[in-house]
N, C-alpha and C positions, 0 to 999 in steps of 0.2 A: 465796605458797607457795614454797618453796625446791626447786631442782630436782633436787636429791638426790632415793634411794630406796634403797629396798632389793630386792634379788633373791631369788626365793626361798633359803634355805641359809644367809641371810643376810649375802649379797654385796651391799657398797655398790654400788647402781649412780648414774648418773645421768642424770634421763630432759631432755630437750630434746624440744620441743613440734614438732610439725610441724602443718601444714594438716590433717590427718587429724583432728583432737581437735575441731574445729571441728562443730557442729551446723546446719547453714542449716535454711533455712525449707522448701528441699525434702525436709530430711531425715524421715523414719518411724519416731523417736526421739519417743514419749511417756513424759515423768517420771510417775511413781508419784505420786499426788494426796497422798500424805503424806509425802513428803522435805523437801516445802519447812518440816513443823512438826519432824523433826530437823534440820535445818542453822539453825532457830531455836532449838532448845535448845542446841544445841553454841555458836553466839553468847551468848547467857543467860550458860552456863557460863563461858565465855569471859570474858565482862565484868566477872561476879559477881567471880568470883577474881580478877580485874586490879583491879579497885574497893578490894577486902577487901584484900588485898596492900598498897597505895597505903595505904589508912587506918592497918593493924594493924604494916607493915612499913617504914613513910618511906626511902626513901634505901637501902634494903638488895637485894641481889641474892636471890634463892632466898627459901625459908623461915627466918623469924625464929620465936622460942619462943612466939610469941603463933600464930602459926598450923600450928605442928607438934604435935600433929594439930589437922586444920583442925574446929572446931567447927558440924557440921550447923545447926545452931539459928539461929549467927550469920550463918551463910552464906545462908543461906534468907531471912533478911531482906534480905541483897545482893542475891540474886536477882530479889526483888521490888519490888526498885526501879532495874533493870536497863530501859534504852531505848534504842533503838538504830531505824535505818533502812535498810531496803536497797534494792535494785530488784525490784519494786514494792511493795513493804510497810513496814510500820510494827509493831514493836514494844511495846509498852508494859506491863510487869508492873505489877500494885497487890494488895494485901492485901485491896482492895475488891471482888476480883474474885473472889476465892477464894470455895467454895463453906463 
C-alpha cells in the first residue's frame, strides 16, 4: 500500500507508520468476525479484474474496448474462478459451490 493519503478537504497528505499502528498480543483490539469475508471479496475483486484485463486487454494499460463497459456476466465467471491465499486462509471460488 502506498503511503500517500488524503486529508480531509482533500489535502494530499502523507502518512509514515510509526509503532503505534502495530497491534501486540497484549493489545484489547477484537476484529469484527466478518471483515476477514470483506478483505476477501475486495481480493476476489481484485484478481477477477487483473485476470479479465490480462485475457480481454494483453499488453495495454487501462481499459481496452473489450472491457469498457466491463460485462457483469463475463466477469462473474473471473470471479469464480478466482484462488488466492493468505494468512491463515485459503480462497477458492467454483460454480460448483454456488447455490
Amino acid at each position: 500500500m502506498s503511503p500517500r493519503g488524503w486529508q480531509g478537504g482533500g489535502i494530499p497528505a502523507l502518512c509514515v507508520p510509526t509503532d503505534r499502528e502495530r497491534i501486540g498480543q497484549d493489545s484489547s483490539y477484537e476484529q469484527e468476525g466478518k471483515v476477514q469475508f470483506v478483505i476477501d471479496a475486495v481480493y476476489a475483486m481484485g484478481h477477477a479484474l487483473h485476470n479479465m484485463h490480462k485475457n480481454l486487454c494483453p499488453g495495454k494499460v487501462g481499459l481496452c474496448p473489450r472491457m469498457d463497459p466491463v460485462d457483469g456476466v463475463e466477469l462473474l465467471k473471473y470471479i469464480r474462478n478466482v484462488n488466492f491465499s493468505g494468512l491463515p486462509w485459503k480462497c477458492i471460488f467454483s460454480s460448483a459451490l454456488s447455490p
